[in-house]
C-alpha positions in Angstrom: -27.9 14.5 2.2 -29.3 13.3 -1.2 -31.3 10.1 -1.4 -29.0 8.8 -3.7 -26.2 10.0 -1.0 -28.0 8.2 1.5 -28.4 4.9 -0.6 -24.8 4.9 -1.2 -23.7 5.5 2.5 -26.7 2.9 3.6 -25.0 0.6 0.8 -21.5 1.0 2.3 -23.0 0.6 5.7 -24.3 -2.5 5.0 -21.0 -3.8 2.9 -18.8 -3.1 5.6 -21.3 -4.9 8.3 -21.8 -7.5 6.8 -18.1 -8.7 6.1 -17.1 -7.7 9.9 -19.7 -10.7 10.7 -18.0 -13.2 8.4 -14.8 -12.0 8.7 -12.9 -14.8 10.5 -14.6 -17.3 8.8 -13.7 -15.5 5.1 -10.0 -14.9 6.5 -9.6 -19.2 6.4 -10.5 -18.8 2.4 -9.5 -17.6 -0.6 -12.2 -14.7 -0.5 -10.4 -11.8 0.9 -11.3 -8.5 2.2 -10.3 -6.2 -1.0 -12.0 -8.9 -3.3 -15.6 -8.7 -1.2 -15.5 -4.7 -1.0 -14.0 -4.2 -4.7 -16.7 -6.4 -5.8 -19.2 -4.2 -3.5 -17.7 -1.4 -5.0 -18.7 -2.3 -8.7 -22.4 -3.4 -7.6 -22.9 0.1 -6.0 -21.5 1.9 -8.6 -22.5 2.6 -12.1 -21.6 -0.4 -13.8 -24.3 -2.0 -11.4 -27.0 0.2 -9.0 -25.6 3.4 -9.5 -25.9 4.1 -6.0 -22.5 5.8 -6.1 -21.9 8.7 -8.9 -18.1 9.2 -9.8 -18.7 12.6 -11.3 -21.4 13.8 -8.4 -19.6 12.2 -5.1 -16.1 12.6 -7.4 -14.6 15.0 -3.7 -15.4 12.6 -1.0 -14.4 9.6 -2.4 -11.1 10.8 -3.6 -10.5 12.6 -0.2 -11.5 9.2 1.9 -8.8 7.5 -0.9 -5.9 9.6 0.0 -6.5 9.6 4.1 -6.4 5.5 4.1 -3.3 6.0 2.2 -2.0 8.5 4.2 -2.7 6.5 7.0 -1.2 3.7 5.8 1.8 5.2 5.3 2.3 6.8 8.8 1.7 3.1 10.2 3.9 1.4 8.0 6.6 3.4 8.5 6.2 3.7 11.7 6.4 -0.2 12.5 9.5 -0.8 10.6 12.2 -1.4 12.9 15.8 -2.0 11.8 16.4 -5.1 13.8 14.1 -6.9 12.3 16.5 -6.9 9.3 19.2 -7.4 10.7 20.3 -10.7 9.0 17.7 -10.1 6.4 18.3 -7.2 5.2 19.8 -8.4 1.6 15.8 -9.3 0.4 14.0 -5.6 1.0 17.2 -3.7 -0.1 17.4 -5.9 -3.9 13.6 -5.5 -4.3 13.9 -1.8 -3.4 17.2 -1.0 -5.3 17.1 -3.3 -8.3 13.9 -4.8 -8.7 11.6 -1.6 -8.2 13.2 0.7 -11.0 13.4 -2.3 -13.4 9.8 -2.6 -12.9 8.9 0.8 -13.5 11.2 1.0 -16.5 9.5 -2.2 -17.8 5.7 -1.3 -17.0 6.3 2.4 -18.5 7.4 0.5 -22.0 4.7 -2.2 -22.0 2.3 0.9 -21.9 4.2 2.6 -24.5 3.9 -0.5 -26.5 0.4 -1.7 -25.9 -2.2 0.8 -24.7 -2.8 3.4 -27.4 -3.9 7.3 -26.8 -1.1 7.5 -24.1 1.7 10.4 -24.8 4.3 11.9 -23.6 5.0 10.8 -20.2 1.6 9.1 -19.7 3.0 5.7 -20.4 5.8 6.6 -17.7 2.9 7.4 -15.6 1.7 4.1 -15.1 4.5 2.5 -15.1 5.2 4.5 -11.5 1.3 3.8 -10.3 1.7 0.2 -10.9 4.9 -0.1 -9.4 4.3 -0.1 -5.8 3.1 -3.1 -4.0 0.6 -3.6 -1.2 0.5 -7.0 1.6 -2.9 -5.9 2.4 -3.9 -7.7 -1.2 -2.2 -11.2 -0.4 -1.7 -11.2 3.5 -1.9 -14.6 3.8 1.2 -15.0 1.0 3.2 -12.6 3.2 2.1 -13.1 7.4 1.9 -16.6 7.3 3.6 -18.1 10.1 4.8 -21.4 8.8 6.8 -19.1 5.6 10.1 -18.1 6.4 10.8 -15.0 9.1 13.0 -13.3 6.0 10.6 -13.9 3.5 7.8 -12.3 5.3 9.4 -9.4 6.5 11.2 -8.9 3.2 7.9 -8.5 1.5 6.2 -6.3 4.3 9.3 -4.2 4.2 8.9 -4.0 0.5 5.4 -2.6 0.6 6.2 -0.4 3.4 8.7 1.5 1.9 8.2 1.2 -2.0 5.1 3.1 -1.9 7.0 6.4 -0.5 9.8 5.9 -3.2 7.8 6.3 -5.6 5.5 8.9 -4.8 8.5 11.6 -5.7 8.4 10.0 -9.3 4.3 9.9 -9.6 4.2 13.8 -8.7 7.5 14.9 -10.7 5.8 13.4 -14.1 2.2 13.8 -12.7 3.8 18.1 -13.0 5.1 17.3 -16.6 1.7 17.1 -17.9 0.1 19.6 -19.1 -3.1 20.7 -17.8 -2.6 19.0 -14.4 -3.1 20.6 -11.2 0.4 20.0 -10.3 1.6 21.3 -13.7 1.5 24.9 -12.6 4.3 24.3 -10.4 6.6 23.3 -12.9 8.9 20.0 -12.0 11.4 22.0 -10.1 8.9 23.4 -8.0 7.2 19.9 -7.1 10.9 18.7 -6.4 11.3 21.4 -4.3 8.0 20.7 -2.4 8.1 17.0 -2.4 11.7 16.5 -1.4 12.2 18.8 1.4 9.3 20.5 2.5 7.0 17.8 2.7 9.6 15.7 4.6 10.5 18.1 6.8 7.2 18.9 7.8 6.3 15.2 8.6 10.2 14.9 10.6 8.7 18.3 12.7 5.4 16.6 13.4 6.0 13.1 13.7 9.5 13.7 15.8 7.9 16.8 18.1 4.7 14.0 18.9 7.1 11.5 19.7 9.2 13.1 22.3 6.2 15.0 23.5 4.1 11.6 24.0 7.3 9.7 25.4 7.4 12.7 28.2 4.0 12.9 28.7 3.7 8.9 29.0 6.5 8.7 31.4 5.3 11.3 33.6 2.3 9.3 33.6 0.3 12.4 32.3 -1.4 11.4 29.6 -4.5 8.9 29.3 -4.7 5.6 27.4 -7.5 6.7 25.2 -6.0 9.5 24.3 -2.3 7.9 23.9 -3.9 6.1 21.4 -5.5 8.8 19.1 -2.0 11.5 19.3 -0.6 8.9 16.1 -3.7 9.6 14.0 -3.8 13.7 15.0 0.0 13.3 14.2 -0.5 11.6 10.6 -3.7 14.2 9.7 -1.7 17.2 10.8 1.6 16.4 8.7 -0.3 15.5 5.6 -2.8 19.0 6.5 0.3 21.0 6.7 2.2 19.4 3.7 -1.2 19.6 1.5 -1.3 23.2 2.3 1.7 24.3 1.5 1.7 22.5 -2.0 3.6 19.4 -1.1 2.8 15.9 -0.5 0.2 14.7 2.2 1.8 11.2 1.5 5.4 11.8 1.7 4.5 14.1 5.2 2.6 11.5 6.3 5.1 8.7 5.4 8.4 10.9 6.9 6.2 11.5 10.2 5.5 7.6 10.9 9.5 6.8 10.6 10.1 10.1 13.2 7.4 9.4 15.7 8.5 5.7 16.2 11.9 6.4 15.9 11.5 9.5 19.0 9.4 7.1 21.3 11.4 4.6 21.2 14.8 6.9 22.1 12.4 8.7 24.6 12.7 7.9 28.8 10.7 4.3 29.2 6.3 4.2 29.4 5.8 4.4 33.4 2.1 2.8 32.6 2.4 0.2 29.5 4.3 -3.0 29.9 7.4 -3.6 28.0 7.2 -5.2 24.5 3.2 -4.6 25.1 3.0 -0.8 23.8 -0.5 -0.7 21.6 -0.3 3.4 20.7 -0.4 2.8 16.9 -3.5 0.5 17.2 -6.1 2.8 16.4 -4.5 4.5 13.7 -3.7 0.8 12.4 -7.4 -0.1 12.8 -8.9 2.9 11.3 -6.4 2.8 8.4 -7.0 -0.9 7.7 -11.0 0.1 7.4 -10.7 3.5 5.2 -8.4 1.1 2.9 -11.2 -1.8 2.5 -13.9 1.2 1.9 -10.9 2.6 -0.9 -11.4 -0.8 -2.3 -15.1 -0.1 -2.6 -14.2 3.2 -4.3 -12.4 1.7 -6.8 -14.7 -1.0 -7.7 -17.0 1.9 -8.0 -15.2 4.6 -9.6 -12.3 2.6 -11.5 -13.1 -0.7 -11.8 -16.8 -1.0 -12.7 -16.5 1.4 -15.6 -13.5 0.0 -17.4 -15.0 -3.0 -17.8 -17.0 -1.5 -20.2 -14.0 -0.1 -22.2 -12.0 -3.6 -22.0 -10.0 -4.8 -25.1 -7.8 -7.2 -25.9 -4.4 -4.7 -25.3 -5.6 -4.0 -21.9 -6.0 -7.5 -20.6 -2.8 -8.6 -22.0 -0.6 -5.1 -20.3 -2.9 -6.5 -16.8 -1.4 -9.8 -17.5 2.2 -9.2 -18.5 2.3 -6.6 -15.8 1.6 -9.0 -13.0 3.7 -11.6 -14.0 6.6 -10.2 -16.4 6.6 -7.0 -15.4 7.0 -8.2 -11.7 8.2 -11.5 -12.0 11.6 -11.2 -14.2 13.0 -7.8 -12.5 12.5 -9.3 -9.4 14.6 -12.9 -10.5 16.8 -10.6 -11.6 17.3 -9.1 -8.2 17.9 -12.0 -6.2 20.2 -13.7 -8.8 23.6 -14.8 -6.3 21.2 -14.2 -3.6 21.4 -18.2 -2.6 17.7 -18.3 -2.9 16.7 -21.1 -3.9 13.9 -20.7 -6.8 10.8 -21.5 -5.2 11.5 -18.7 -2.8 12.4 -16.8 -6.1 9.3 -17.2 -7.3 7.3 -16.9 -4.2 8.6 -13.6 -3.7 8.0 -12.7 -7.3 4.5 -13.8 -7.6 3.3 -11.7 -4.4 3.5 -8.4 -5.5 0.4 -7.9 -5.3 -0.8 -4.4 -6.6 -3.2 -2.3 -4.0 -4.2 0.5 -2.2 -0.9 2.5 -3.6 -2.1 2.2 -7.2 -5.4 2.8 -6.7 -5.4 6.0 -5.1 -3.1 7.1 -7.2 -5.3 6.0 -9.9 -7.9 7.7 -9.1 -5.7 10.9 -8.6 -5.4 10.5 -12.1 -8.7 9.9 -13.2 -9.4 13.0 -11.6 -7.2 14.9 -13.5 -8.3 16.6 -16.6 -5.8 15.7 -19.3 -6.3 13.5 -22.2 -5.2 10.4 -21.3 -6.6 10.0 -18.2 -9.1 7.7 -19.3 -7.1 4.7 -21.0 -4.4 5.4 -18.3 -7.8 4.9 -15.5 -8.7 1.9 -17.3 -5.6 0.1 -17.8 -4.7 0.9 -13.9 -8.0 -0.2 -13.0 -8.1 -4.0 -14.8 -4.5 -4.3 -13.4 -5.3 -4.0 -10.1 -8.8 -5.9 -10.1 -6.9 -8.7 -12.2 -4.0 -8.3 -9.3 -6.9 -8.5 -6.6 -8.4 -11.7 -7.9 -5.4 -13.7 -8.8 -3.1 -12.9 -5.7 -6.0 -13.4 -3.1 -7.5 -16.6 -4.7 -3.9 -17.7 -4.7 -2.4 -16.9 -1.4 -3.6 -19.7 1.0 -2.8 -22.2 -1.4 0.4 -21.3 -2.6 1.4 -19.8 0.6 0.5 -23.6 2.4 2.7 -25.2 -0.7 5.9 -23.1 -0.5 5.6 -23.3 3.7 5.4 -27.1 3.0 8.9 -27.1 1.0 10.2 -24.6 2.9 10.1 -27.1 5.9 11.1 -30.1 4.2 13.9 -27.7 3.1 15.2 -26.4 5.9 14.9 -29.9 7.6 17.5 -31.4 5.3 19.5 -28.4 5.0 19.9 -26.4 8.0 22.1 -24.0 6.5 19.5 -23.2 4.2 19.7 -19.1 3.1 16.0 -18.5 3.6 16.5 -19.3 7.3 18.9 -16.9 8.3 19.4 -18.2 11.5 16.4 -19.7 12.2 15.1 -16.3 12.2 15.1 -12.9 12.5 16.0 -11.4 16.1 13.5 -9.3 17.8 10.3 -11.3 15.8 6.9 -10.3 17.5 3.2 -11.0 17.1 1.4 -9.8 14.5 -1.1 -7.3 15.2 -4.8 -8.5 14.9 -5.1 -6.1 12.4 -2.8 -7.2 9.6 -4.1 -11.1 10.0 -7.7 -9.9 9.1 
């Protein structure tokens, strides 16, 4: 290893240390985790030290990127379960159906409009990147106990399952440029790849682990430990084998979560772990939640940190009118005749917060040698910094606010729409990992 190498890992080292000593005291704040390590990110990188070089350490980075995403993916879809929508179902099916293309539609035309040097689809482009949203950005806004059981889980199931549907978009338009290294493959061939051998790979893997692991468990065969790390051997191999073969790591690794969870749970009962008590994703949820934080360090590094030299006043505004406009008015459009009432509206509209989806992909880009790379880089990059700032200064105040009405609410009005019930059947504890 380099000394610079070394600096940089000693530098991450010392990042990541340092906020796992603080970290239940910064999780009662405004300062969350992707602000300290973006932050980190910048100082390290050359805007700042220059303990991190893009161009030298370009590989790793951009490899350790894609496996917290990948991760991520296999663990949200893996802990989505149906009957947790149930009676809530109407939120996550209008932001997926109605208020996710209107936003990509809307972005892709604001960049048209407002960032020049993009052409052909480029604009398109990052309309897709900044479409997805991430509750790792604003987990206060969307785990907090006191907001409503719908609300929560309609925004967790939005960012668990908007990142996949648009990953099919990112690499059809990501293979219309030319001079990509998807563009060899022509759309057809990256449709052909993305939407049914990278799916079916991750059904093989994740399903075959599941009923494997069930068997195994129930014949008490297999060890905790290793119970524990099959998820994670599971999520590598599917987005290995998918990556291999020219598809999508992402949509493998996505598509095996769902099939893994969904074979356990049909598989005999655990002989050895006590029922509603089953902690086999927890490593992979663990690991995942740490690659993503050190992503964030990446992109303060990579992203961030240099487009803050190439900021002007176009950029700033398309940051601006994408987190608020661009998020805010498809999304009201969306629940209109829901019987929302409009601070849930806006509540709901306000947290999409942009993250770890639009930063890898982001930096897939950046990576890519085609022209606009760089004022597509930039104008992803103040996005999501702008997005990291303003949603995690503003979720423990805002999320204390609406919780307040919401109980005042409900009080008065019992048939109120955002109770559904009084909740949503089948609630559990959320893991340590996601209140951190």
């Amino acid at each position: 290893m380099s000394g610079g190498g070394g600096w940089a890992v000693a530098a991450v080292a010392a990042v990541t240390g340092g906020y796992a000593l603080v970290s239940r005291r910064l999780a009662r704040t405004v300062v969350s985790a992707p602000m300290v390590f973006t932050a980190a990110g910048v100082l390290v990188g050359p805007a700042g030290l220059g303990l991190l070089d893009p161009e030298h350490d370009a590989g790793p980075v951009l490899a350790l990127a894609e496996a917290a995403l990948a991760l991520v993916l296999f663990t949200d879809a893996a802990t989505v379960r149906s009957e947790e929508f149930r009676n809530g179902w109407f939120l996550p099916v209008r932001l997926l159906a109605v208020a996710l293309p209107l936003t990509i539609a809307g972005g892709g035309l604001l960049a048209w409009a407002l960032l020049p040097g993009l052409t052909g689809w480029e604009p398109a482009l990052v309309g897709v990147i900044l479409a997805p949203t991430d509750a790792s950005v604003s987990k206060t806004a969307v785990f907090a106990p006191r907001i409503p059981a719908v609300v929560r889980h309609g925004l967790n199931a939005e960012c668990g399952l908007n990142e996949c549907l648009v990953l099919p978009v990112f690499a059809v338009l990501l293979a219309a440029l030319p001079g990509t290294s998807a563009s060899h493959q022509g759309v057809t061939g990256i449709l052909r790849q993305v939407l049914l051998l990278s799916p079916l790979l991750g059904l093989v893997a994740g399903g075959l682990g599941g009923v494997l692991l069930s068997r195994s468990r129930a014949a008490g065969r297999v060890d905790d430990d290793w119970r524990r790390s099959l998820p994670l051997a599971l999520a590598a191999g599917a987005g290995a084998l998918a990556a291999a073969t020219g598809g999508s790591a992402f949509v493998a690794a996505w598509v095996a979560g769902f099939a893994f969870a969904a074979a356990l749970r049909a598989g005999p009962p655990p002989g050895s772990v006590p029922e509603g008590e089953d902690d086999t994703l927890e490593s992979v949820e663990h690991l995942a939640a740490l690659l993503a934080s050190l992503s964030f360090l990446v992109f303060g590094a990579v992203l961030l940190g240099p487009a803050l030299t190439d900021l002007n006043g176009r950029v700033v505004a398309y940051a601006v009118l994408s987190l608020t406009v661009v998020r805010m008015l498809p999304t009201a459009l969306a629940l209109a005749g829901s019987r929302l009432r409009p601070p849930t509206v806006a509540y709901t509209a306000w947290f999409g917060s942009r993250g770890l989806p639009s930063l890898v992909l982001g930096l897939v880009v950046a990576a890519e040698e085609v022209p606009g790379a760089r004022p597509m880089g930039t104008a992803i990059a103040v996005t999501v910094g702008l997005g990291i700032l303003l949603h995690g200064v503003s979720s423990v105040p805002l999320a204390d606010r609406y919780g307040r009405w919401y109980e005042r609410a409900a009080s008065r009005r019992p048939s109120l729409r955002e109770s559904v019930a009084g909740g949503l059947p089948g609630e559990r504890p959320l893991p340590e990992w996601k209140r951190r």
